[in-house]
C-alpha positions in Angstrom: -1.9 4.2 31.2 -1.5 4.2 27.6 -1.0 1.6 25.2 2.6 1.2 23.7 1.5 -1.0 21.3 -0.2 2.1 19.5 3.0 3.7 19.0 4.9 0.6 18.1 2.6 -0.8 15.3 1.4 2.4 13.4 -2.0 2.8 15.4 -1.1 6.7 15.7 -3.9 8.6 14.5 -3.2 11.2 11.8 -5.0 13.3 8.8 -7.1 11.7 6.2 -6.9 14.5 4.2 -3.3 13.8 2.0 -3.3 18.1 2.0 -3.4 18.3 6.2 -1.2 15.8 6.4 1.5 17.0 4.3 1.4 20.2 6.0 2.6 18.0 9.0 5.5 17.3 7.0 9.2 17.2 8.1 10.4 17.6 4.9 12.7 20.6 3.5 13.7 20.5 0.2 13.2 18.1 -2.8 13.1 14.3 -2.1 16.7 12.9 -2.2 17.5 9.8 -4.1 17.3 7.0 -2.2 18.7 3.2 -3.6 16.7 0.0 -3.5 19.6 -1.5 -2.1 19.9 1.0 1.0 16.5 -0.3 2.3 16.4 -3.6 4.2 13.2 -5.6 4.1 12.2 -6.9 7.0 13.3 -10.3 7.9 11.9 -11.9 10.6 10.0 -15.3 10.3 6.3 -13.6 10.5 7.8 -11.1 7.7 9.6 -14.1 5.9 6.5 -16.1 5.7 4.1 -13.4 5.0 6.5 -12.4 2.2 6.3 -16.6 0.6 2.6 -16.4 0.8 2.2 -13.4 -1.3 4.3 -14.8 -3.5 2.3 -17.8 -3.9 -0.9 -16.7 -3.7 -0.4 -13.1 -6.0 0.1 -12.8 -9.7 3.5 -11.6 -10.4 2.4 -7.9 -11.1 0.4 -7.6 -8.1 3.6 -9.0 -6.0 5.7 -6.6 -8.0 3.2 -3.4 -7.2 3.0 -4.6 -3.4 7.0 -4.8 -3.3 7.1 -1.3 -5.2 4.2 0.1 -2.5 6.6 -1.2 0.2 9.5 0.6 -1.0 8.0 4.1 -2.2 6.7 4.2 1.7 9.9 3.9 2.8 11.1 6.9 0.6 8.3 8.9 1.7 9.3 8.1 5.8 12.4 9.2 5.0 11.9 12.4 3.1 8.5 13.2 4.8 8.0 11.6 8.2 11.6 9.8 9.6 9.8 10.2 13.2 7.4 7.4 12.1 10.4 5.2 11.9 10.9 1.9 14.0 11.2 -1.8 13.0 8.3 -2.4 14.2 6.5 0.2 12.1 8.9 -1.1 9.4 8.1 -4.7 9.8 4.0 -3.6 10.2 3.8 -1.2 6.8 5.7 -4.3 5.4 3.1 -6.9 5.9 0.4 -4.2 4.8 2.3 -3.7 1.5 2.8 -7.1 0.7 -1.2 -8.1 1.9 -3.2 -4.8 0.5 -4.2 -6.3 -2.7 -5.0 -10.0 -1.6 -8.6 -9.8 -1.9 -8.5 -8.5 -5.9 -7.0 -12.5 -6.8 -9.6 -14.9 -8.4 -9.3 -16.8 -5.6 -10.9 -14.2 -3.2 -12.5 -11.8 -5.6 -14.7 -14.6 -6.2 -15.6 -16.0 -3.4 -17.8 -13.2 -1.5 -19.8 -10.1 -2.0 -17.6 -8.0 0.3 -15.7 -5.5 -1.6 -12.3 -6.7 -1.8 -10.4 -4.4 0.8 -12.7 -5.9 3.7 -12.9 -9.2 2.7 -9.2 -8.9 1.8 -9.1 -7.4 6.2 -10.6 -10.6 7.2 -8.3 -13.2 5.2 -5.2 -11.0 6.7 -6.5 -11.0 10.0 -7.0 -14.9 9.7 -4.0 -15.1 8.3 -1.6 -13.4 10.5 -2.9 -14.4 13.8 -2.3 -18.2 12.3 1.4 -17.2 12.0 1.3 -15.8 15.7 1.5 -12.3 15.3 1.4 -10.4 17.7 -3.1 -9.3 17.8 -2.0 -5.4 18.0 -0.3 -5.6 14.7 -2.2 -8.4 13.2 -5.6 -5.9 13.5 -3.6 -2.7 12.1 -2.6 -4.3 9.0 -6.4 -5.6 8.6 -7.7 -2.8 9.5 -5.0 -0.3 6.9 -6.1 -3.4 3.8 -9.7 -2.6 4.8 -8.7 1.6 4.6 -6.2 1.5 1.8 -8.7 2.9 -0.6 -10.4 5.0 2.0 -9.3 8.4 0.6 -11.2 11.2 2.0 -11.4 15.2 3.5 -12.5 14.1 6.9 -11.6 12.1 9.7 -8.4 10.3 10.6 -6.4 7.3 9.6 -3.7 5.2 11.3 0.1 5.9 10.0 0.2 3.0 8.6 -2.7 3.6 6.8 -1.9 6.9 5.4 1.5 5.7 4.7 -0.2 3.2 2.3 -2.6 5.6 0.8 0.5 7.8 -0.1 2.4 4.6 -1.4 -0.3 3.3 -3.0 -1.7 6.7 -4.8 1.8 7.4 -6.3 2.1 4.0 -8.3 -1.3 3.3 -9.5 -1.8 7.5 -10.2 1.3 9.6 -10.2 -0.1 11.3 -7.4 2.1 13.5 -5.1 5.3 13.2 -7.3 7.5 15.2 -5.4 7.5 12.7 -2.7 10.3 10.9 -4.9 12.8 11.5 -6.1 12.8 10.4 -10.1 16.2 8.1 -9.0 14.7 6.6 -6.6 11.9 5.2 -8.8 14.0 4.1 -11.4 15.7 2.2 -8.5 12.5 0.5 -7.7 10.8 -0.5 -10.7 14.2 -2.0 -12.3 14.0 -4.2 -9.2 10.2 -4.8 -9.5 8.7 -4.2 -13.3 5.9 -2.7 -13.5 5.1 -5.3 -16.4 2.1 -2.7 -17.9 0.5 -2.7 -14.0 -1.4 0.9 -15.3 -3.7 -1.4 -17.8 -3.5 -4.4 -15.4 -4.8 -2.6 -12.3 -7.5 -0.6 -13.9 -9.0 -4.1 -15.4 -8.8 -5.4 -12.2 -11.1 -2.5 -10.8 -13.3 -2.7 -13.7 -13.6 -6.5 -12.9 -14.9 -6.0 -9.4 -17.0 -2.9 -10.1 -18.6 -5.2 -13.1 -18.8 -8.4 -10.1 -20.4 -5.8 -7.2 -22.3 -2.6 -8.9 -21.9 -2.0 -4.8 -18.3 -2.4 -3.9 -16.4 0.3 -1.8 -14.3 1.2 -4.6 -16.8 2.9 -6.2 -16.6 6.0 -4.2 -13.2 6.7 -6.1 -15.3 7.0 -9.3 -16.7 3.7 -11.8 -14.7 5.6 -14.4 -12.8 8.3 -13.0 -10.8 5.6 -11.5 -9.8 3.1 -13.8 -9.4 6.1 -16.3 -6.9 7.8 -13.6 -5.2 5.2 -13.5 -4.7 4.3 -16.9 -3.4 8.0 -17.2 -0.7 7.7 -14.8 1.6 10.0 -16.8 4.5 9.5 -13.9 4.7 6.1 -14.3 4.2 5.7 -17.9 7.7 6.0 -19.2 8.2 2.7 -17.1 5.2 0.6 -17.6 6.4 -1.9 -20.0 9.6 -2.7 -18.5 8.9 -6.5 -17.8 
């Protein structure tokens, strides 16, 4: 019998490869512009808690990025995948977003060897099943923070975590623009600033590649990374907006 709680929480397996997977695509046409305030957050008391600790625990322009990452993945469901949609799905990509970057705050970066995705996995796992959720979606947002960065040709990847690859590519990169539509950003970062995140982010990886010549994030390229992201043409016009 299979498992409905693969199909509820994002477990679905689908292309790593961004290319095979957008040729999976529902989408006709450009992306239509979609508001800010058309998208609900999820709001029950796992997602309402969740939500307060990464506001505690994340500098303001790593909760603003995680908020924006939340958001852009809802855009792309709608314009490129609306048969991923469910609240659960909703409420699972929401906890992802908002827990993806945990492991990159002096607190955590610190305090291990791990590269920051898994060690950033193991404080979410910790985390969420201490706030009761349910073990099916507790492990698939651990295991899509563990993948976020996991970009590759081969293999597959859960929804979720291809969801937050896509998410995640188009704010720190500009990659795959035509997901968006250009309203529908404006929409977002007026609500959350990206408060120069492009110079912020690639110090960040810089930071951990200089901490762990080893780390995972590496395999995106010591400078072919930070540079990319500092280059984020797409995003630029909106980078100092505070």
């Amino acid at each position: 019998m299979s498992n409905p709680a693969i199909e509820n929480y994002g477990w679905t397996a689908v292309p790593r490869q961004v290319s095979t997977l957008l040729s999976q695509s529902a989408a006709s046409g450009p992306a239509k512009p979609i508001a800010l305030s058309s998208i609900p957050l999820p709001d029950s008391t796992l997602a309402t808690e969740v939500q307060e600790y990464a506001k505690r625990e994340l500098p303001v322009e790593t909760y603003n990025h995680s908020m924006r990452v939340f958001y852009y993945g809802k855009a792309i469901l709608s314009h490129a995948f609306p048969s991923w949609e469910s609240s659960t799905f909703s409420e699972t990509y929401f906890l992802a977003c908002l827990l993806h970057d945990i492991g990159t705050t002096d607190k955590f970066i610190a305090a291990t060897l791990m590269s920051f995705e898994f060690y950033g996995g193991i404080v979410v796992l910790d985390l969420l099943k201490s706030l009761g959720a349910p073990i099916e979606q507790a492990e698939n947002v651990a295991e899509a923070v563990i993948r976020h960065q996991d970009l590759g040709d081969t293999g597959t990847i859960t929804k979720i975590g291809a969801l937050i690859q896509l998410a995640t590519i188009f704010d720190n990169m500009g990659g795959q623009k035509d997901l968006i539509a250009k309203e529908s950003i404006e929409s977002v970062v007026v609500a959350y600033p990206r408060k120069k995140w492009s110079s912020c982010f690639a110090k960040t990886i810089r930071k951990e590649i200089g901490l762990k010549p080893w780390a995972h994030t590496t395999h995106l390229g010591e400078d072919d990374f930070p540079e990319g992201v500092l280059g984020n043409e797409l995003m630029a016009p909106y980078d100092d907006l505070e």
